[in-house]
N, C-alpha and C positions, 0 to 999 in steps of 0.2 A: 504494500500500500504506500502511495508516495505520503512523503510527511511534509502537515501542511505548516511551512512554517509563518506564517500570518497569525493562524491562533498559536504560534508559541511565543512568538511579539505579543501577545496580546494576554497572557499568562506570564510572562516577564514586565509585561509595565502595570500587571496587578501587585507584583512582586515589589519593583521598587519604587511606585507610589507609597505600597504599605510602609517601606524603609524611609522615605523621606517622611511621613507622617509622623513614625515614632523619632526620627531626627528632629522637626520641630516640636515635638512634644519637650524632648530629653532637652532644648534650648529655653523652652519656654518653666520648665520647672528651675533650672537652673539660673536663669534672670524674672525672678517673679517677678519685680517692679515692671517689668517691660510686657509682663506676660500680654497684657490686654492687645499689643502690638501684633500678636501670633494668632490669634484668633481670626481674622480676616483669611488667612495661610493654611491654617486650618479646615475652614468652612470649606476653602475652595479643593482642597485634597480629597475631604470626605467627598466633596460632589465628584471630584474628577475619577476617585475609584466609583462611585456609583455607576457614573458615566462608563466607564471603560469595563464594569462586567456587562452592562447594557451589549458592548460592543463584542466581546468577546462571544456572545451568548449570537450576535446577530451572524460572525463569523465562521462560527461552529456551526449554527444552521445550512449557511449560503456558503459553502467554501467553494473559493477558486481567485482569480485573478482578476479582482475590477479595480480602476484605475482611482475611481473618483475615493473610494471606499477606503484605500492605503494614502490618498493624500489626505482626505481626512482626520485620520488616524495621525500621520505626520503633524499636521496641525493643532489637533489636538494633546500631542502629546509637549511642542516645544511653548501653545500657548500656559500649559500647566509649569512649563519650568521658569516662560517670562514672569509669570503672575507670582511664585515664589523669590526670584531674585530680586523681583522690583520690590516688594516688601520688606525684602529680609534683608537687604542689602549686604555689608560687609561678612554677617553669621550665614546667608544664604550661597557663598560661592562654591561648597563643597558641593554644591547642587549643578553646579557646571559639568560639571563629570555624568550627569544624566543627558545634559544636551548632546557632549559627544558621545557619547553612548547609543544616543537614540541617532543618531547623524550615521556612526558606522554600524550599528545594526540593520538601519534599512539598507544600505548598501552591500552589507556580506550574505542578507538573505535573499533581496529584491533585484540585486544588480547593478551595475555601473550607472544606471541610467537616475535610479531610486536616488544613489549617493551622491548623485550631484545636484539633483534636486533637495535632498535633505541638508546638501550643505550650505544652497541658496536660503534656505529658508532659515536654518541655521544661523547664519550672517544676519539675516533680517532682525533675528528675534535678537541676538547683541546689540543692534543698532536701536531697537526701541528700546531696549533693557537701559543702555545707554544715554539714550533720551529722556526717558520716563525719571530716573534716580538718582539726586545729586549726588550721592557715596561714588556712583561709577564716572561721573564728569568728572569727579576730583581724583580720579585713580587713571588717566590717561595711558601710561604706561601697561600699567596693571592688563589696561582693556585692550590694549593693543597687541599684548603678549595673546589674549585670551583669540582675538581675533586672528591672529597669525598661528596659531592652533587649531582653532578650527577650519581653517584653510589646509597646510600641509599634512594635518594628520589625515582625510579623507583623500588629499591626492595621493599621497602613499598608499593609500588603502586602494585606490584604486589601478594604480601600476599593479599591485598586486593579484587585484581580483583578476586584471586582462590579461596576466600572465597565469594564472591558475588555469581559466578559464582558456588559454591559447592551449595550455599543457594536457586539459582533459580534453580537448574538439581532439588534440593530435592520439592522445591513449582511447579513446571512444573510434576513432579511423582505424588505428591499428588493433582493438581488439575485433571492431566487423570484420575487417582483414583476415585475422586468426581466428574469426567462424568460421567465413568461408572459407578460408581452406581447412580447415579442420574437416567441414561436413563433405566436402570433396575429397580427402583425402580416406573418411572413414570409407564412402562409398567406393572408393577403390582399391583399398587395401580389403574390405572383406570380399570383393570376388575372388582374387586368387585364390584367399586363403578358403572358401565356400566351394571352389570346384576343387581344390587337392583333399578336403574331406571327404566328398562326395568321390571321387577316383579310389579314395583309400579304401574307402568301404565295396564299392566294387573286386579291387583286387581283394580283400579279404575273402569272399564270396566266391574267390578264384579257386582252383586246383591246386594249389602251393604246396611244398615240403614245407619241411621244419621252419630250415632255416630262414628261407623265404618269409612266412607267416610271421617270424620274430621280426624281421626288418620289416614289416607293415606295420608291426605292432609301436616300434620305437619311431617310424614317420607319426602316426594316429598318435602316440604320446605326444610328441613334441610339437607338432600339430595342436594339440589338446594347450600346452602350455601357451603357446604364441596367443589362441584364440581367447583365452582367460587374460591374460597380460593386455588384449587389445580391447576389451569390455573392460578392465578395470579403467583404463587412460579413459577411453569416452564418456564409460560413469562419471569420472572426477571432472571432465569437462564441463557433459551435460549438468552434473550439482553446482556447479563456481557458476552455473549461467542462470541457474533459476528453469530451467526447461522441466522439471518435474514436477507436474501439478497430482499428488496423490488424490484417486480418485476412491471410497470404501466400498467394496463390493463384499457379498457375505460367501465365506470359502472353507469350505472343508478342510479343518487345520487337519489332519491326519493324511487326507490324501496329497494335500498339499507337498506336506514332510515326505510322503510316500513318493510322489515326482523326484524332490529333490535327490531323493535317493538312489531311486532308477539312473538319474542323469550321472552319476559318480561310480554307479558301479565298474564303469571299467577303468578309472582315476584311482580308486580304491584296490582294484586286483594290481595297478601297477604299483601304489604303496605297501601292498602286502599288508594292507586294514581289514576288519570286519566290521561293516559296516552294522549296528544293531540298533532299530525300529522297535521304539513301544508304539504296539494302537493307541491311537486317539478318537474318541468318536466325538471333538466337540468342535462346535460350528466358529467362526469369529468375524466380525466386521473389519475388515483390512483393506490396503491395495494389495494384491496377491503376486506383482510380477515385484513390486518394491521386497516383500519382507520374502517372496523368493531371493531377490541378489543378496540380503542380508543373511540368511543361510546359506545360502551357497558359496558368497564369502567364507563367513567360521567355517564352514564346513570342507574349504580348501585349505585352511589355514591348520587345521585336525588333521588332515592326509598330510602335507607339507613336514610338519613338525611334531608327528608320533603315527611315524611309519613301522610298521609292524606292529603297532598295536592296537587292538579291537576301538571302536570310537561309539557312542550309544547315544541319541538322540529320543529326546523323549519331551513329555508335557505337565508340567506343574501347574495345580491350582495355588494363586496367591490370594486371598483372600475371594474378591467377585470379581478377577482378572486371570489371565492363564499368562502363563508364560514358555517359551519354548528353550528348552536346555541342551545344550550340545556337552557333551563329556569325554575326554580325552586323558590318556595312559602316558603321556608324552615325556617331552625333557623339564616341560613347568616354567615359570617365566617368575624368573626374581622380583621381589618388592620394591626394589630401586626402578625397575622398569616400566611398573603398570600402571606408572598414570602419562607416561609415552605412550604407550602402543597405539593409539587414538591419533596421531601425529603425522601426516603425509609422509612415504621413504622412510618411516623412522622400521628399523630391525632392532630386535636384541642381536647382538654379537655372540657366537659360538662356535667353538671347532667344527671346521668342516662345512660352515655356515654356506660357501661357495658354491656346494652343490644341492644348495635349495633355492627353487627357482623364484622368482615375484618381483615387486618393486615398495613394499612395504605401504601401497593404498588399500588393500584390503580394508583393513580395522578401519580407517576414515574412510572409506563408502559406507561404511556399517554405521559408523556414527552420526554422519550427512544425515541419512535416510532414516534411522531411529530419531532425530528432531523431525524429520519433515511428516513422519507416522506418529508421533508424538509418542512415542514407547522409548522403555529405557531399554541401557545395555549394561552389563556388571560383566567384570571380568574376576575371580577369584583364581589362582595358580600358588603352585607350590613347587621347588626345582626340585626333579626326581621323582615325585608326586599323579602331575600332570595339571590340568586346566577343565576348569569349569567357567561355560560362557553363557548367559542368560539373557533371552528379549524378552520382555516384563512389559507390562501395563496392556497385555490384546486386550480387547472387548471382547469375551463371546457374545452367540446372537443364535436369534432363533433360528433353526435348521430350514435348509432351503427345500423346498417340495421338489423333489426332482423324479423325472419319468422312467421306468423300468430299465431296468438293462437290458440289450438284445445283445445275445453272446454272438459273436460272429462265427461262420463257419473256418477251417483252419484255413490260410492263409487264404482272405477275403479278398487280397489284391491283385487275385488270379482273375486275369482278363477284362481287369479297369481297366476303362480306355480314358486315358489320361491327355488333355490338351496341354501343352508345355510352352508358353509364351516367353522367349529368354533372348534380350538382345547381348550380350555375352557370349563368344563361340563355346569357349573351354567349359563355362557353368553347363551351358544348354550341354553339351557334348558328356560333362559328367553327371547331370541329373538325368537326361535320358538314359545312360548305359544305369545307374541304378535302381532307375524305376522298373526298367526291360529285365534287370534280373531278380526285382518283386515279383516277376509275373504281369506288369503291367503291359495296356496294349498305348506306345507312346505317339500323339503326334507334333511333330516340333518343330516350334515357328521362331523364327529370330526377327520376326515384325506381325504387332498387333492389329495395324492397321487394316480394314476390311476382312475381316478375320472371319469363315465360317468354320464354323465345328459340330462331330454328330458326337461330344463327349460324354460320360459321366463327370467327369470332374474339372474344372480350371486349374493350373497350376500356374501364374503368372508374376515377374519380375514387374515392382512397382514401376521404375523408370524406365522405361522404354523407349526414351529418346524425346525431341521434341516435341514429335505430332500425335502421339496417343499413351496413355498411362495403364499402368495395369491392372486397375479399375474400370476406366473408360471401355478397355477392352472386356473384362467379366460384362460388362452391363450389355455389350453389344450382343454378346453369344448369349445370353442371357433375352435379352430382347428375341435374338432369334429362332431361339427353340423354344420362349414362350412358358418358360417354367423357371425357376430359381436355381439354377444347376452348381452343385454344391461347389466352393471357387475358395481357394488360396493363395493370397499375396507374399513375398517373400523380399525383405529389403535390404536396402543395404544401409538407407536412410535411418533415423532417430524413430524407434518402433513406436513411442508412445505419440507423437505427434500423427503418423501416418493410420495408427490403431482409432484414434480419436475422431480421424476424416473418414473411417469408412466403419463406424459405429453401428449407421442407422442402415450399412448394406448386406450384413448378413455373411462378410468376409472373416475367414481366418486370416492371422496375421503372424509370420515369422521372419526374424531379425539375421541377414546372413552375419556371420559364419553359420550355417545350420547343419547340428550333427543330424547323421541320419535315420537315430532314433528319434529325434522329435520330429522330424519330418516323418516319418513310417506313423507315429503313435498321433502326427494331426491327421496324414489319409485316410486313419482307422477311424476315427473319431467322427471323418465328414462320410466313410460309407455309412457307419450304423445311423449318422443322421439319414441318408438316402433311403437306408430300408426301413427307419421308421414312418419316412413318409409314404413310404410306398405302402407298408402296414395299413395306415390311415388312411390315403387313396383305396386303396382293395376293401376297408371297411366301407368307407362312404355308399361308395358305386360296385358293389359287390359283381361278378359276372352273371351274365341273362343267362337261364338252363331254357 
């Protein structure tokens, strides 16, 4: 939310209006003979706080930028400092420091433009100060020091603002600059690295020997490692940019946990972990791809740093809150360390520390994202021991009504006829060869344009060049067989922005690098939606005997 600072000008000269009040109060107890002289000083302070909650109350209403409304405000505020100086005379000049005060606050909130209007007006209110008091006719020098103050200290201020101000146009250029290419770069570093997963898994599925099968295994590792190290970098990007609007959907913490775990099983066989799942049967209000990356962070950081030993993942009630616990056999992380590991790059140090892989942003994605879920994180360890990690504060929530399971027949993906939209040669070239060895029947287009299709399914690359989206295309083949043909997006782009624009179309959506079990477990997921519609169609309109 931008912050308005108008009404905090306007919460700051309720503030030291109250100061000068109790300032001529502390003057007038201390000169009782004179006192009757402060009363006038007085009278006008109380009104002028009246006045200014009046205004505070009208800004808080009507926020934004009117012009007439801040010179008002200006006015109002340098008439209230002339009416105490002209009275108070010589005991009133500590009040001068209000004027410049109110002179550089309009100008370090409002602008160059503000500050040299406040300093004209500024000047004015000396000259009648001047006018009005014979203490200040007879103090020349005095007022001339005061008026040559309030002159240079505002031009200073203002070489300064237009050099602040020159300094952030230039780091505001240069950080759109490092969007885009940031968002051009993700997009091109996840295809290669999306078609050699897609090729690896292929060749797994090949005839290989031993040895063979092990050297897929150590590309597929190291593969695995590049593609985590390239989601952590984008993570930390996308969090420093504010691009994460968590959105609460109600999610099956068990199954949830239960994904996470599928997706590690084979990160886990090459740790030599055992992975160990308690059930969970309870529901919770969350964003489910957010407090996914938050597990799957700890949960790489368990494989990582307590290899070879079992790691157990499970769910605590805290009071009317659940929380999910990660447990770990590991090396333990010393007490000098744990209020680092939260810290960008920051590692514990440890023999051999070389051959573990990362860049030490895990834990800070973890803790970005537990403020932006509003959940905590605790970390408890012990060296030799192991680590206990905790996200604390979920909401459970009432369980969601969901519709039967249809168990699929065994491998359901025997003779999809799958539509493959890829302007990438090598992706399109490695998603076809592993769909063909699902069993799939593929046809593959490297342009969406005028597209017809007799498919079951869509499988299309969001960007597709200038003249059609991979959208535009689902909707067109979609238009042309005249039924909702069940359709997958696959990007290379920011998944929650692109997930957001095709909400209301009935699209899955995966973020490349994509391994190829979550690709296999979304095609499963969009047949049984086909044959439950098909279910429901063959209820409606049953066949004529």
């Amino acid at each position: 939310m931008e912050k308005n600072s108008e009404l905090d000008q306007a919460t700051l000269r309720l503030i030291v209006s109250a100061c000068a009040l109790l300032y001529i109060a502390v003057l007038a107890s201390i000169h009782p003979g004179g006192a009757t002289g402060y009363v006038p000083i007085i009278v006008y302070i109380v009104t002028f706080i009246v006045a200014s909650v009046f205004l505070r109350m009208i800004i808080k209403r009507w926020p934004g930028h009117f012009f007439w409304r801040r010179l008002f405000s200006m006015l109002h505020d340098y008439t209230g400092i002339a009416f105490a100086m002209v009275l108070g005379g010589e005991s009133a000049l500590p009040i001068y420091a209000a004027l410049l005060w109110v002179t550089l606050g309009n100008g370090m909130r409002f602008g160059s433009r503000y500050l040299a209007l406040a300093t004209v007006i500024a000047l004015s209110t000396l000259v009648l100060i001047f006018w009005l008091n014979p203490f200040w006719r007879t103090q020349p020098y005095m007022f001339l020091m005061l008026i040559v103050t309030t002159i240079v200290v505002p031009a200073y201020a203002h070489i300064l603002l237009k050099r602040t101000r020159i300094a952030s146009e230039e780091a505001i250029s240069a950080n759109q600059e490092k969007s885009r290419f940031l968002a051009q770069a993700s997009h091109d570093l996840r295809q290669p690295i999306h078609s050699i997963g897609l090729f690896t898994a292929c060749l797994r599925d090949a005839r290989l020997g031993l040895e063979e099968l092990r050297l897929v295994d150590n590309i597929d590792r190291s593969l695995h490692t590049v593609s985590q190290l390239f989601r952590s970098i984008l993570d930390i990007y996308t969090l420093d940019h504010g691009q994460l609007m968590p959105k609460a959907d109600t999610v099956h913490l068990g199954q949830l946990l239960q994904d996470v775990v599928k997706q590690n099983t084979e990160a886990a066989r090459w740790a030599g972990v055992e992975l160990r799942l308690r059930a969970c049967p309870y529901w919770v209000s969350v964003n489910p791809g957010l407090l996914t990356t938050m597990v799957q962070n700890l949960l790489s950081n368990a494989l990582k740093y307590a290899p070879g030993q079992p790691v157990l993942i499970g769910v605590r009630r805290q009071g009317k809150r659940l929380a999910v616990v990660i447990y770990d056999k590991g090396r333990g992380i010393a007490a000098e360390h744990l209020p680092e590991v939260f810290k960008e790059f920051y590692r514990v140090r440890h023999v051999r520390d070389k051959d573990v892989e990362g860049l030490g942003l895990g834990l800070s994605i973890v803790k970005r994202i537990s403020q932006l879920l509003d959940v905590d994180i605790h970390i408890r360890s012990k060296v030799g021991q192991g680590t206990r990690v905790a996200i604390s504060g979920l909401e459970p929530a009432a369980p969601r009504i969901t519709s039967p399971k249809v168990v699929p027949v065994q491998n359901r993906l025997d003779g999809l006829r799958v539509c493959l939209v890829e302007d990438d040669a090598n992706v399109l070239m490695a998603t076809s060869a592993l769909l063909e060895k699902w069993g799939c029947e593929v046809e593959a287009h490297s342009d969406g344009e005028g597209l017809a299709s007799d498919c079951d399914i869509v499988i299309a690359d969001f960007d597709l060049g200038t003249r059609i989206s991979g959208s535009e295309c689902i909707a067109a083949i979609r238009e042309q067989r005249g039924w909702q043909v069940p359709a997958l997006v696959i990007t290379g782009h920011e998944i929650e922005r692109i997930r957001q624009s095709l909400q209301s179309l009935n699209i899955s959506v995966l973020a490349k690098p994509v391994r190829p079990p979550e690709l296999r477990a979304v095609l499963l997921e969009l047949v049984k939606r086909m044959d439950r519609k098909g279910e429901a169609s063959a209820h409606v309109n049953p066949p004529s005997r």
